[in-house]
DRENDO-1510 file (C-alpha; in Angstrom, 1 decimal, always signed):
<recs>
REC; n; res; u; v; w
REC; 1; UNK; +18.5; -4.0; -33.3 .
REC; 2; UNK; +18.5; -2.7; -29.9 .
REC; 3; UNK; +18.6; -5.6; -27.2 .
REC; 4; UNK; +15.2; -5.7; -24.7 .
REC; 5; UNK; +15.5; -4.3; -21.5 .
REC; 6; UNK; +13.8; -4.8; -18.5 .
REC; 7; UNK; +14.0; -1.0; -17.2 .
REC; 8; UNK; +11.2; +0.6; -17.0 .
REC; 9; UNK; +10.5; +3.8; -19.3 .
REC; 10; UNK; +9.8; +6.1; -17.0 .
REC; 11; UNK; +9.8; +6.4; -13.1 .
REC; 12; UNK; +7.6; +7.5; -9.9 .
REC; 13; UNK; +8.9; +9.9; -7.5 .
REC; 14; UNK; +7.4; +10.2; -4.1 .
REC; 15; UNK; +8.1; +12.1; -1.8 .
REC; 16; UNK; +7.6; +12.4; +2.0 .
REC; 17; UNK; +6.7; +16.3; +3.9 .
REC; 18; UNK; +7.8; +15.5; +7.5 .
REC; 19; UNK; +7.5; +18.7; +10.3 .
REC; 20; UNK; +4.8; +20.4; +8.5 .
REC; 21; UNK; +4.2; +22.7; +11.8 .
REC; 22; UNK; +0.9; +24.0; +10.5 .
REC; 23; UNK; -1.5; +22.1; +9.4 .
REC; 24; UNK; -3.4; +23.9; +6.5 .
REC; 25; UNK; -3.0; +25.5; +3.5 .
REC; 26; UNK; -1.5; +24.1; +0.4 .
REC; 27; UNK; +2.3; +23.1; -0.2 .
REC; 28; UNK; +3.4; +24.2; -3.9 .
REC; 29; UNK; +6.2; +22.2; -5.5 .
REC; 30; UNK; +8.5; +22.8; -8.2 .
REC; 31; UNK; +10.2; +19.4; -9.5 .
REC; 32; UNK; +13.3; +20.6; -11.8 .
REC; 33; UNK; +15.3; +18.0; -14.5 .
REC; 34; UNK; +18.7; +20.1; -14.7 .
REC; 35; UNK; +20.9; +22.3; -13.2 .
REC; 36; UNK; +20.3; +25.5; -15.1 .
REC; 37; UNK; +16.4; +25.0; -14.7 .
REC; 38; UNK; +16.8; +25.7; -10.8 .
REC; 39; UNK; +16.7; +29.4; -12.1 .
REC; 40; UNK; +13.9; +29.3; -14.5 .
REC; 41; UNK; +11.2; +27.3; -15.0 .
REC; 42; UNK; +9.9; +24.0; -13.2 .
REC; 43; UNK; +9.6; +20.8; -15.4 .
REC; 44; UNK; +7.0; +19.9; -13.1 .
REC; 45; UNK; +4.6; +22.0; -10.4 .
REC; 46; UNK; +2.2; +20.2; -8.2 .
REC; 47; UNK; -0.3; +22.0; -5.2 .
REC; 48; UNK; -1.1; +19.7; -2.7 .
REC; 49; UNK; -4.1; +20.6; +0.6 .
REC; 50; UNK; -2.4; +20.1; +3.4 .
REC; 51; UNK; -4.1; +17.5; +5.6 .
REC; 52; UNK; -5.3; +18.3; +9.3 .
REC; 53; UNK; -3.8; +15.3; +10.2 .
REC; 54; UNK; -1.4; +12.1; +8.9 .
REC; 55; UNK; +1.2; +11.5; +6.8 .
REC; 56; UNK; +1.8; +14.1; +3.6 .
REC; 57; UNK; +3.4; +12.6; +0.6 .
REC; 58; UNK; +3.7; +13.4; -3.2 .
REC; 59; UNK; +3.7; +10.9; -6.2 .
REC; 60; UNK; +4.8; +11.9; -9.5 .
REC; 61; UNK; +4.5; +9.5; -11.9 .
REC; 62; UNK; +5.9; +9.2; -15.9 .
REC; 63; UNK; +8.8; +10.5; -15.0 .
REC; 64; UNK; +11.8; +9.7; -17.4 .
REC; 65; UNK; +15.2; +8.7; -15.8 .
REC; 66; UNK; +17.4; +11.3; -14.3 .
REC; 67; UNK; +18.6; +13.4; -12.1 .
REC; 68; UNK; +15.9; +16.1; -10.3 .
REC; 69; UNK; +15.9; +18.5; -7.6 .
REC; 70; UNK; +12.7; +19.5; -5.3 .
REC; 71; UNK; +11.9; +23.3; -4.1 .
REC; 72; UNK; +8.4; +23.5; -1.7 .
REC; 73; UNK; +7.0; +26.2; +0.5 .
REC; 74; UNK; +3.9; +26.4; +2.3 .
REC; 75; UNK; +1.1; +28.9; +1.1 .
REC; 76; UNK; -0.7; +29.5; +4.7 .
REC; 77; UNK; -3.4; +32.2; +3.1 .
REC; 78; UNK; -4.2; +31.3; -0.3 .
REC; 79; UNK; -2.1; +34.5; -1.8 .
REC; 80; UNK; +0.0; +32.2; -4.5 .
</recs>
């Protein structure tokens, strides 16, 4: 019988966009879980509207412990 634990099951990821120089359009993330996924495909992808003004930051909740990496770019003219 496995012992109780007081970790949580899964985790919340936030993440804070500083220097976004223009203020519009969307910013498209990619959150990977492993190495070899950097290559191919996201285990997450989230759009966010960038805001006129203030702060921009991402949540991503029910995440299970790990290790992930981050890859963003801003879409300026809707094309992607």
């Amino acid at each position: 019988v496995a012992a109780p634990t007081d970790e949580p099951k899964t985790h919340t990821l936030t993440v804070r966009f500083d220097n976004v120089q223009q203020r519009s359009g969307t910013l498209n993330v990619a959150i990977y879980n492993d190495d070899p996924a950097l290559n191919g495909a996201a285990f997450r992808k989230v759009r966010l509207t960038v805001p006129a003004t203030g702060e921009i930051t991402l949540s991503v909740a029910d995440l299970p412990a790990g290790r992930y990496a981050i890859r963003s770019y801003q879409d300026l003219n809707g094309n992607f």
